[in-house]
VOGU-3710 file (C-alpha; in Angstrom, 3 decimals, decimal comma):
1> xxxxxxxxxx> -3,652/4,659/-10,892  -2,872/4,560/-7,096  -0,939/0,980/-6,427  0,385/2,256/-2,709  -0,765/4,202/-0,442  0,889/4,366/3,110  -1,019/6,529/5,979  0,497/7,625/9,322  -2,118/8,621/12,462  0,752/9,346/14,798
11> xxxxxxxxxx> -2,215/9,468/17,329  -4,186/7,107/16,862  -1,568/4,379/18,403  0,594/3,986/21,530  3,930/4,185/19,622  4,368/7,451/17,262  4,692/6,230/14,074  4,844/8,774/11,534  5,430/8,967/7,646  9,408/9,280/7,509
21> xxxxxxxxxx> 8,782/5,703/9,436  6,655/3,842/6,434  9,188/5,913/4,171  12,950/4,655/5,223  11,281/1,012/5,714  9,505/1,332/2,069  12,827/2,914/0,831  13,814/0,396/-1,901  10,623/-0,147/-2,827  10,201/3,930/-3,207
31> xxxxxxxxxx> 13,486/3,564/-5,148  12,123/1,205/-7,484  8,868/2,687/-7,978  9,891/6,764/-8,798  13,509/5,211/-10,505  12,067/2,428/-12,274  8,352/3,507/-12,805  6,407/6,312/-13,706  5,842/6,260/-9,891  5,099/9,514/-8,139
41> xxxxxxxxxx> 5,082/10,365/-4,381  2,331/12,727/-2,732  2,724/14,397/0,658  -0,127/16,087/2,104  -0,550/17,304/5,870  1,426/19,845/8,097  5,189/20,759/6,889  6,875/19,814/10,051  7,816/16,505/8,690  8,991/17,954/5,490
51> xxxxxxxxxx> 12,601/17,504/6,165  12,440/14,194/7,848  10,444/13,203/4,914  12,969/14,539/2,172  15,914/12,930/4,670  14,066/9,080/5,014  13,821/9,589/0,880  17,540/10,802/0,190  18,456/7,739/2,660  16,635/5,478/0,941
61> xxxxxxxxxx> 18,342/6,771/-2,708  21,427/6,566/-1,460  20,748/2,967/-0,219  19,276/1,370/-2,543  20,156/3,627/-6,107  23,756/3,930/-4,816  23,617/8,303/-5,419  25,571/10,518/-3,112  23,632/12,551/-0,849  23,779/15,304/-3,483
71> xxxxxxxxxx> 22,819/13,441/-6,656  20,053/11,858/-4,385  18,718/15,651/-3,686  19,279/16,380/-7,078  16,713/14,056/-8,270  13,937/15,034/-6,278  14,296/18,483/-6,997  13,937/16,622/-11,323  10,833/14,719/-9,674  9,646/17,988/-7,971
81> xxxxxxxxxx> 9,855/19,547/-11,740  8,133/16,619/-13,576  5,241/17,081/-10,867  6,061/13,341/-9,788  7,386/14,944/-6,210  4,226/16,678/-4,343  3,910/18,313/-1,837  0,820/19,478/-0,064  1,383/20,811/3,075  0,051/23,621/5,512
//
């Protein structure tokens, strides 16, 4: 069941405002939902924001689940291998 979706048209708006954006502001409540949750996170579109995106989402573990940087890459490469981590890029 999809309970959040966030969308970013960079283009479509004065001021660039793209997905690591919604991420690091969402980042506790991305915390909650993966940590907490059987919440999974879906990326699809180009793979230039791929690192920003994997960045805004070790910031926001660090901040609000307290890992190191480390532990905090750690666990999305577990939620990359339970499929909860997805990304769909070209």
């Amino acid at each position: 069941m999809l309970t959040h979706l966030r969308l970013a048209f960079s283009r479509d708006q004065t001021e660039k405002v793209y997905i690591q954006h919604h991420i690091a502001a969402d980042g506790e409540h991305l915390w909650d939902f993966l940590e907490t949750q059987p919440g999974g996170f879906y990326l699809c579109g180009p793979t230039w924001p791929c690192s920003d995106v994997r960045e805004a989402i070790v910031n926001g573990f660090t901040r609000f689940g307290g890992l190191t940087t480390q532990d905090a890459l750690d666990e999305i490469e577990r939620l990359k291998a339970q499929e909860r981590y997805v990304l769909e890029v070209y």
